[in-house]
N, C-alpha and C positions, 0 to 999 in steps of 0.2 A: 511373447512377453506380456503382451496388453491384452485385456480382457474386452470382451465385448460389452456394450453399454446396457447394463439390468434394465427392467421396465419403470422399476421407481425413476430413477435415473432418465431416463425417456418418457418418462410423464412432465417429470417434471421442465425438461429441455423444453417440451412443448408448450406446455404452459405461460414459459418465462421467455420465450421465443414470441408468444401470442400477446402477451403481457406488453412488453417494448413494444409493437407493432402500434397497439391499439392506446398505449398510454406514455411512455419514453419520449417516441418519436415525433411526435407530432406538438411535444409539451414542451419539449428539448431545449431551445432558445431560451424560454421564458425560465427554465428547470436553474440555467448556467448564464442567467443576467448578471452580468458585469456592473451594473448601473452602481452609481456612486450615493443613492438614496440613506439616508439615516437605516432604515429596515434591513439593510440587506444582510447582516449578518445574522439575522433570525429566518428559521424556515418557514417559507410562505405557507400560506394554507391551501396553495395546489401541492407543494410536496406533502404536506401532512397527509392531504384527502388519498395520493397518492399511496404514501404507505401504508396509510391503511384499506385500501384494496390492495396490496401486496399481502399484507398481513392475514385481510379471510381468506385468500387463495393458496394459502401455503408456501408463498414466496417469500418466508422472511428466516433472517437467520440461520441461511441458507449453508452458513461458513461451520457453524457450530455443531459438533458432536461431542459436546460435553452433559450433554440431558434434553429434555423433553421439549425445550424450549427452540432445540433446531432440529432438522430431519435426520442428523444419527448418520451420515456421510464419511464416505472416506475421502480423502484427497483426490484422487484418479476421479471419485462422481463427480467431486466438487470444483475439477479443472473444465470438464465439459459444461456446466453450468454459468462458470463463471468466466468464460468466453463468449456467451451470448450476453452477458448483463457488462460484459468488458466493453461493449461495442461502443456504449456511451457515457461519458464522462458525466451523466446527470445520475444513471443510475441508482449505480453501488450504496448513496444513501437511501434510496427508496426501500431496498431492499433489506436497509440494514446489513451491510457488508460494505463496510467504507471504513478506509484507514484513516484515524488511525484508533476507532473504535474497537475495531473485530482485533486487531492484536493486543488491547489493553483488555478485550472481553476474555481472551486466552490468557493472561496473565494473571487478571484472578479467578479465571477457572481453575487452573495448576496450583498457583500456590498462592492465594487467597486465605486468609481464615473466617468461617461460617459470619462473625457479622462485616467482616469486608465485602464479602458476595452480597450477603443481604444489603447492606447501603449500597453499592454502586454497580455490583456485576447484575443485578437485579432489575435495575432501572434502565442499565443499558440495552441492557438483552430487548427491553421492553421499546425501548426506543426514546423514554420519555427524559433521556438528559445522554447530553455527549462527553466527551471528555479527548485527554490532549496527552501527549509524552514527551517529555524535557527533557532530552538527553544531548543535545547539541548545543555549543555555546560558540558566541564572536570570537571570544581572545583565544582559542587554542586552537590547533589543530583537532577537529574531532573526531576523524576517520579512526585514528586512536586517542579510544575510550579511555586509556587509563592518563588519557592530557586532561580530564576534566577537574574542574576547580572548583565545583559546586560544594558550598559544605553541607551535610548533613553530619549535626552536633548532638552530642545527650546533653539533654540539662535535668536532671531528675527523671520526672516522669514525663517528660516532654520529650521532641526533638527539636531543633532550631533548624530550619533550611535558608541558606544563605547563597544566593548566585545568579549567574546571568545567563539565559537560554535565547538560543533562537531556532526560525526554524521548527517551532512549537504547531504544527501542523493541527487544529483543530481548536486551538485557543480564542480564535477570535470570536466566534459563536456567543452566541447569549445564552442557550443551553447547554454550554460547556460549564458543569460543573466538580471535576475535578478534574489532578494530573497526576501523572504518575512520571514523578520527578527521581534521576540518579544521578549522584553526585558521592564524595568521598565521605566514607564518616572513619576512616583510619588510615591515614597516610602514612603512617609507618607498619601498616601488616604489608606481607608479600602483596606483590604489585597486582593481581590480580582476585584480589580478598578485598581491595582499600574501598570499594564503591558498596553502595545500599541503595535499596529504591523504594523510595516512601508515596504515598498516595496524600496530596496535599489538595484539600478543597480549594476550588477557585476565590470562595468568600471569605478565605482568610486573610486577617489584616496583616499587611504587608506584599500580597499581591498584587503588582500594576501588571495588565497586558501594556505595552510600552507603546506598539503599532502593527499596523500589518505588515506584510511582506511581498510581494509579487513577485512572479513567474515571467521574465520577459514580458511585462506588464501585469499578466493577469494575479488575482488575486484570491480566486476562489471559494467565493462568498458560497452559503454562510457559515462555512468551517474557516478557510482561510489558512494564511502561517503568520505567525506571530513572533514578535523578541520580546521577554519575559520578566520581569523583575523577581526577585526572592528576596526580600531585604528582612531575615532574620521574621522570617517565619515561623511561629510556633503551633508546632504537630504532633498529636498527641502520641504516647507509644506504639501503641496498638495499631496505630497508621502504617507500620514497617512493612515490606510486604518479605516474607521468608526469613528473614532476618539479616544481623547488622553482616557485612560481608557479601553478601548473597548475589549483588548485584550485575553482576557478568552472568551468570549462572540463570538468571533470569533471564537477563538479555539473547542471549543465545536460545534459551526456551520460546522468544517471542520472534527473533527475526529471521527464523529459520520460516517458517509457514509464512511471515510477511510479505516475504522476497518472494517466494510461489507465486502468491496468490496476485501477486504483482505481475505478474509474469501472464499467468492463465488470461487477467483481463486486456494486457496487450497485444494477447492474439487475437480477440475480437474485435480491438480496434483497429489493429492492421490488415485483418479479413473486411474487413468496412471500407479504410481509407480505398483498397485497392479495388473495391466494387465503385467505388465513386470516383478513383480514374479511368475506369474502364469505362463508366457511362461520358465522362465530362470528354473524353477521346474519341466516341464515338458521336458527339451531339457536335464538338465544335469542328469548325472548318477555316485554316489559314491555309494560306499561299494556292488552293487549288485545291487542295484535300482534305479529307477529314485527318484528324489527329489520329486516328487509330490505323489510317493507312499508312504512316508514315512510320519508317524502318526503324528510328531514336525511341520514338513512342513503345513501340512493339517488343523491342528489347528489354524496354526499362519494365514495361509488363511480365513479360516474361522471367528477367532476373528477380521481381518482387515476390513472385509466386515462390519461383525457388526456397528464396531466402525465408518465410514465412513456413516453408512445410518443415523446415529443419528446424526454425524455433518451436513451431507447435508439438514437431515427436522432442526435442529436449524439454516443454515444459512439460509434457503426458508422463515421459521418463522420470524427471524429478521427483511427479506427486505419484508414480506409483513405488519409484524406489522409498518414500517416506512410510509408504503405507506396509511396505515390506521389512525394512531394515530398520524404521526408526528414523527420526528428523534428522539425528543426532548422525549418524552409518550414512545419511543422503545428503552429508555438508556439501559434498560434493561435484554430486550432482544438482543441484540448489546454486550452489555458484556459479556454474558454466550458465545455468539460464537466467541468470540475473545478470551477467555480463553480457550474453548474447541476444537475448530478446528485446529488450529496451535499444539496444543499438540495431539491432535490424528492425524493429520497430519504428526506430525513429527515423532512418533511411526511408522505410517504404512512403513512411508520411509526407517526410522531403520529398521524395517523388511524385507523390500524388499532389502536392504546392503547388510542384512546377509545371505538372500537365494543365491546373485550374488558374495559371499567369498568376493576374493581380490580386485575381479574386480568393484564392487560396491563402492570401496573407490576410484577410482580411474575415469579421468574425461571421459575414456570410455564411463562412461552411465552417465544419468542428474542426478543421486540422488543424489550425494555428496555435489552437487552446489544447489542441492534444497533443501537440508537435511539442507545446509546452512542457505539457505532464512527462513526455517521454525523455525528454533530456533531463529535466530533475530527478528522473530513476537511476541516471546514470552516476548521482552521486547520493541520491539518498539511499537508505539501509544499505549505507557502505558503498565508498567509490569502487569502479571498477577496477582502480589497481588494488587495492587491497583484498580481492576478492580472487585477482590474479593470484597473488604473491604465496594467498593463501593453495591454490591449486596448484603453486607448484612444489610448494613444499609436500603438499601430498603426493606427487608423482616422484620427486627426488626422493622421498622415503620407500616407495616403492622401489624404484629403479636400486637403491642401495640392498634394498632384500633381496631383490635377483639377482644381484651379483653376488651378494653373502651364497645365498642359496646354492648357486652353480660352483661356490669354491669351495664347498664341502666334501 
């Protein structure tokens, strides 16, 4: 089924393998300061200096094959890549490959018009502004979409956007300058027509970022998550992205590849956590023995491997059924590794905590903060029951054709 890895493809693994070694890893701490400084939600001038030695070496926009501006990748290159820049949670913006940018850069790639690209898909690609997507609010239920209560209104030549987000994953930034906010602009069309998604500058009046958000403390400077204000914001037409209705239709266009690509970098960080139980097992020594001779130890090694080789062939499977079938024909398979990776992800991490005792909770080493990231997957771009609910509906459809089938 799987193809062997081209040489572009393995140029560039090396690269970006050599890349992290010599500039990631060693930068890393300083990359994911937590510190409570005024500054910290603008990027330092080591990340800057940083992407731009990503950027002359060809390491940038590594996600995009929509033009000249990425290397022209399929999904299947782009999971082997992005397993090695998965490894650390400083990365993905170095490279320009961080959510929740690259899904908003696929948004107006798709279905952008010529001056939407140019004002914002432009700049982004470029790196030189960030931006955020509003699709999750406090007061509903948001797992389903169509509980949202955002208004987006016509008023002439205008829009008004009215509502309350959180969860705004890239808002708090200082070069976050736009959003790409969905909310209802027809609550009386069929239920899944009633949403639009407009792209609202961050400098329009009537925008408060409200505050940030943390993760089991952490808060992920200098993108961060944010709850949002909209207090009857007005945006202009031409701001619409696809048009009024459109907005599911989009959505589905974005968080098919978002969920992958979420996937692909978790197996590099649970290829990592498990390199650094293996060392921390072999170097400490309680009760007599080393940790790696002891039988708990060995097992837990053991089963983490496992469970890791089965997420990495289901995320390989996903991003080549996309490149085969279409995003749309690989919901599928898309779901199972977005259920399955982030929880065995987040297990192997758990594991490697408790090999590392104290120290493992502590921001000493990256698990804590990664152990983070991985349990927020398991509700962001869709909790895991709904992703269930959605797979079995595809299988009871199935299962109902074979039986049609067989009583023919």
């Amino acid at each position: 089924m799987f193809a062997d890895l081209d040489d572009t493809t393995k140029r560039l693994k090396d690269a970006l393998t050599a890349f992290m070694e010599a500039y990631i890893y060693p930068n890393e701490k300083q990359l994911l300061d937590e510190g409570l400084s005024v500054a910290r939600w603008s990027h330092s001038s080591l990340a800057r200096e940083l992407q731009a030695k990503a950027r002359a070496q060809g390491l940038w926009n590594l996600f995009y094959n929509h033009g000249p501006e990425g290397q022209g990748l399929s999904n299947y290159q782009y999971t082997h890549l992005c397993e090695v820049l998965g490894r650390s949670l400083a990365a993905p913006e170095i490279f320009n490959c961080n959510a929740p940018d690259v899904g908003n850069m696929e948004i107006l790639s798709l279905y952008g018009t010529k001056q939407q690209k140019e004002q914002w898909l432009k700049p982004l690609l470029a790196g030189d502004i960030r931006s955020c997507f509003a699709m999750t609010e406090p007061a509903v239920a948001s797992s389903d979409a169509t509980n949202i209560e955002t208004r987006i209104e016509r008023a002439g030549g205008d829009y008004v956007v009215t509502g309350r987000k959180w969860w705004t994953t890239g808002a708090m930034a200082e070069s976050c300058k736009v959003a790409i906010v969905m909310g209802k602009s027809d609550p009386d069309a069929p239920r899944h027509q009633q949403q639009s998604m407009i792209l609202v500058p961050m400098e329009s009046p009537g925008v408060r970022v409200e505050r940030p958000l943390s993760v089991y403390g952490f808060q992920h400077p200098p993108l961060g998550h944010a709850e949002v204000v909209f207090d009857r914001v007005l945006v202009p037409a031409e701001n619409i992205l696809l048009g009024d209705g459109r907005g599911f239709e989009i959505a589905q266009g974005r968080l098919g590849p978002g969920r992958i690509h979420h996937c692909m970098r978790f197996i590099g960080l649970a290829e990592r956590a498990i390199e650094e139980m293996c060392a921390r097992a072999q170097d400490r020594t309680a009760f007599g023995s080393r940790l790696a001779e002891m039988g708990g130890v060995r097992q837990v090694i053991g089963q983490c491997r496992t469970e890791l080789e089965a997420a990495r062939l289901m995320t390989v499977k996903a991003a080549w059924a996309m490149d085969q079938r279409g995003n749309k024909e690989a919901r599928d398979e898309i779901a199972m590794a977005k259920v399955f990776v982030p929880t065995v992800t987040g297990q192997i991490i758990d594991r490697a905590i408790q090999v590392h005792g104290g120290g493992g909770l502590s921001e000493d080493f990256f698990l804590a903060m990664a152990f983070a990231e991985t349990r927020f997957l398991r509700i962001g771009d869709g909790p895991d029951e709904v992703h269930r609910e959605a797979l079995a509906r595809s299988e009871l459809k199935r299962a109902t054709a074979r039986r049609e089938e067989r009583t023919k």
